[in-house]
Phi, psi and omega in degrees: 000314154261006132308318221245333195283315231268317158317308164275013175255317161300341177280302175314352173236002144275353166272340207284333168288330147316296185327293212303322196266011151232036130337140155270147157275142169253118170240136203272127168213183160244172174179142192303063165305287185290181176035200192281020159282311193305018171261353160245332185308310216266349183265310181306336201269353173281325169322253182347235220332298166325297198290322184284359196261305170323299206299315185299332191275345184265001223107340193076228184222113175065026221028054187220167180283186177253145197239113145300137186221100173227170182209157194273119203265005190059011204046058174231129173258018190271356193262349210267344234254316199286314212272315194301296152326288194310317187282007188270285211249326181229341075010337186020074173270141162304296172236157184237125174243179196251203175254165156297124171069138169004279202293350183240350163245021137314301185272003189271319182335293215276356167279307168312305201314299226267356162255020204020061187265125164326105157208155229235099192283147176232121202061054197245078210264131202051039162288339118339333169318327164253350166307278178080048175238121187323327164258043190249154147223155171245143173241112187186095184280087183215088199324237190266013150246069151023264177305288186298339170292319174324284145323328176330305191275351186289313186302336181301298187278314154351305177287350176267352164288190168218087054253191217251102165302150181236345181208148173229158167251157192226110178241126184228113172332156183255063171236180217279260181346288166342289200313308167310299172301303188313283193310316317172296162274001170289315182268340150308313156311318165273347161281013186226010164057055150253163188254142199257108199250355164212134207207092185238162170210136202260164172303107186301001172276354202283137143301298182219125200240034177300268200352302200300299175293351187276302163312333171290334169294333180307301174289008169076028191255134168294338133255174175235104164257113177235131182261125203213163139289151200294311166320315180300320185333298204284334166295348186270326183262010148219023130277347172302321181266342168283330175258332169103153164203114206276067154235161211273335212184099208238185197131208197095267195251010170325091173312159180101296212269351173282336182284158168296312175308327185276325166325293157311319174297322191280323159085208176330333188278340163323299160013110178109316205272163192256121174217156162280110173251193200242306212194117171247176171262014167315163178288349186248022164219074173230031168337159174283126117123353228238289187294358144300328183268327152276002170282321192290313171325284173336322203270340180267005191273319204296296132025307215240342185068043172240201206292134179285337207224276183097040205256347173238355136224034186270301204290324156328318198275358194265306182272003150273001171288320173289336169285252221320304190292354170247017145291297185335302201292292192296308186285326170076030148235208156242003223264091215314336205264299182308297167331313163261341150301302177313328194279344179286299195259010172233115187297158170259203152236121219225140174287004138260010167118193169287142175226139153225170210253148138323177162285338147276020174086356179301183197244122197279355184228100168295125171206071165268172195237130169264126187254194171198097144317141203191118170079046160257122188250128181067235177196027171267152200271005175276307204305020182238002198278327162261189177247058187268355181228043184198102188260131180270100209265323194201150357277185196289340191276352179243356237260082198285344175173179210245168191294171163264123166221152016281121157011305194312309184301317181307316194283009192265000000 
C-alpha cells in the first residue's frame, strides 16, 4: 500500500510538473486593430504571429509554448494604460511589448516603470528620454539620440542643393511622436541657418486639410517638412496635389507612406517626395534570413487584409520577438531584470542585422534611410514590390540613386 501511494504521489508531481512546464509564456501588448493606425498596427501583429507559430513549431522557449495575449487599443492612446494594467494584474503575462508608435507607447511606460516590468517599445521614438528607465529597449534605428536623428538626414540632404534653401514650413499632428520629429527638424532647421516662416501644428480630428496648404503656400518656403499620421498622409498629399505647392523639396516625417497600402491610395501624388524610411528590399539591405521572412509574410498578407508587401514594419516587429527568444534562451529565465541586463550587454542577431542596445534602451548605431519617390503610375502594388519606384538617397552605404530636385521636377 505504500508502495502504490508513494507511486501515486510521484505520479501526481510529474504530472503536476509537466502542466506547469507547458504553461505558455505569454507575451502582452496592445496594437492598433482599428483606427488610423491599423493600416501599419495590423502588419506588426501578424510579424508577432509568423514568430510565434515558429518559435511553437521548434519547441517552443524553455520547453514551453509561446502564448500572444494582445487587445485591440483603437489607436487611441487614452485605451492603453488600462490594457496594460489588465495584462499586468489579470493575464499575469510573462513579457511586455508595445503597440505600433510613440503616441500608443507613451502612455504604456509609467504602467511597465510602477511594476518594473521589461518593456520592448516598437517605432517609439525617444520615448525614454525622460525616463531613463533601464528596462525599456527599443526598436527603432535612429540610435541614442533619437529625437536629434530624426530630421537629420533630410535636412542634410536639402542643404546640398543648388541653390542653398533659405526657408522651411514645419506642419505637425498635434500629437506625442509629431511633436518630436517637429522638434527634431526646428533644430536642424537652425543648425543649418534656414529660417522657419511657418510653424504649426493640427488637430488629430483634422479632415481638410486645403487650409493648412494654402497657408502654407503663403508663406513661400523652399521646404516643407511635414510630421503626420498615416491617414493625414494621404490627405495632406492630395490636397496638395489638388492645389499645387509651389516648393523645392517636401517630406520628411510623412507617417505612413513607407507602407504599400498607403502608397497604392496615393499612386502619382507620391511622387517627388522626400521621406524618412526603415527598410527596402535593396541588396544592400538584404540581411540573413529578412527576405525569407517577407516570402512568409507575403504569402499570409492577402488572407489577413493587411499591407501586401511589409516592408516597413513587420520585419522590426519580427526581430524584436527575435531578440527576447534568444534572450530568453541565453540567460534560461523570464526575470525581467535578468533579461534586461542580458539585452544591455549582448549584441544580436537579427533579420535586420545586428543591433545593440544603449543604456537607455536605444539603439547604439543609427541607421535609418532617406528615399524619394518616383515614376509612380496608378495604384497597382507591383510597381512598389520592388525599388523601382523608390530611390535610396542616404546614407551612402545604402544609397540607389540621387534626388530629382526641385519638388516641381519631382513631380513630373
Amino acid at each position: 500500500m505504500k508502495y502504490f501511494l508513494r507511486v501515486l504521489f510521484g505520479a501526481i508531481l510529474l504530472g503536476a510538473a509537466a502542466a506547469q512546464a507547458a504553461e505558455p509564456i505569454k507575451i502582452g501588448f496592445s496594437m492598433e486593430l482599428t483606427g488610423p493606425f491599423a493600416v501599419v498596427g495590423k502588419t506588426g501583429l501578424l510579424a508577432f504571429k509568423i514568430w510565434e507559430d515558429e518559435v511553437n513549431a521548434e519547441g517552443g522557449l524553455l520547453g514551453r509554448p509561446v502564448k500572444l495575449v494582445y487587445y485591440d487599443d483603437q489607436s487611441n492612446p487614452s485605451l492603453v494604460p488600462a490594457i496594460y494594467t489588465k495584462l499586468i494584474d489579470i493575464d499575469k503575462v510573462d513579457l511586455l511589448v508595445s503597440s505600433y508608435g510613440t503616441n500608443l507607447v507613451a502612455p504604456a511606460m509609467p504602467v511597465a516603470i510602477s511594476h518594473n516590468r521589461l518593456f520592448f517599445g516598437l517605432f517609439a521614438l525617444g520615448a525614454n528620454d525622460n525616463f531613463h528607465y533601464p528596462n525599456y529597449f527599443s526598436m527603432l534605428p535612429f540610435g541614442p539620440e533619437p529625437v536629434k536623428t530624426f530630421a537629420e538626414g533630410w535636412f542634410d540632404l536639402a542643404a546640398a542643393q543648388n541653390p542653398k534653401p533659405k526657408t522651411v514650413a514645419i506642419v505637425a499632428t498635434d500629437a506625442e511622436f509629431q511633436h518630436k520629429a517637429a522638434e527634431s527638424a526646428r533644430g536642424h532647421a537652425k543648425a543649418k541657418g534656414i529660417d522657419i516662416v511657418y510653424d504649426r501644428a493640427y488637430p488629430p480630428t483634422t479632415v481638410d486639410f486645403t487650409p493648412i496648404v494654402r497657408a502654407v503656400q503663403a508663406a513661400q518656403p523652399d521646404l516643407v517638412y511635414i510630421s503626420s499620421y498615416p491617414s493625414d498622409t494621404v490627405g495632406i498629399l492630395r490636397s496638395v496635389g489638388e492645389l499645387g505647392l509651389d516648393t523645392r523639396m517636401l517630406g520628411g516625417g510623412l507617417a505612413g507612406l513607407q507602407a504599400a497600402a498607403i502608397k497604392m491610395q496615393l499612386g502619382e501624388a507620391a511622387n517627388g517626395i522626400v521621406n524618412v524610411d526603415l527598410w527596402e528590399p535593396v541588396p544592400t539591405m538584404q540581411f540573413p534570413g529578412v527576405m525569407d521572412f517577407i516570402k512568409k509574410y507575403q504569402a499570409k498578407a492577402p488572407a489577413e487584409g493587411v499591407d501586401l508587401l511589409g516592408y516597413f514594419l513587420p520585419p522590426f516587429a519580427y526581430s524584436e520577438l527575435q531578440i527576447l527568444g534568444d534572450a530568453i534562451t541565453a540567460t534560461k529565465s523570464l526575470e525581467d531584470g535578468k533579461l534586461a541586463e542580458y539585452m544591455h550587454s549582448h549584441p544580436f542577431h537579427t533579420i535586420e542585422g545586428d543591433i545593440a542596445f544603449g543604456p537607455d534602451g536605444e539603439w547604439t548605431e543609427a541607421r535609418p534611410i532617406w528615399v524619394q519617390y518616383h515614376g509612380i503610375k496608378g495604384h497597382d502594388v507591383e510597381q512598389f514590390r520592388g525599388p523601382k519606384t523608390i530611390a535610396i538617397l542616404a546614407p551612402a552605404q545604402y544609397k540607389t540613386g540621387d534626388m530629382i530636385y526641385p519638388y516641381t521636377e519631382a513631380r513630373k
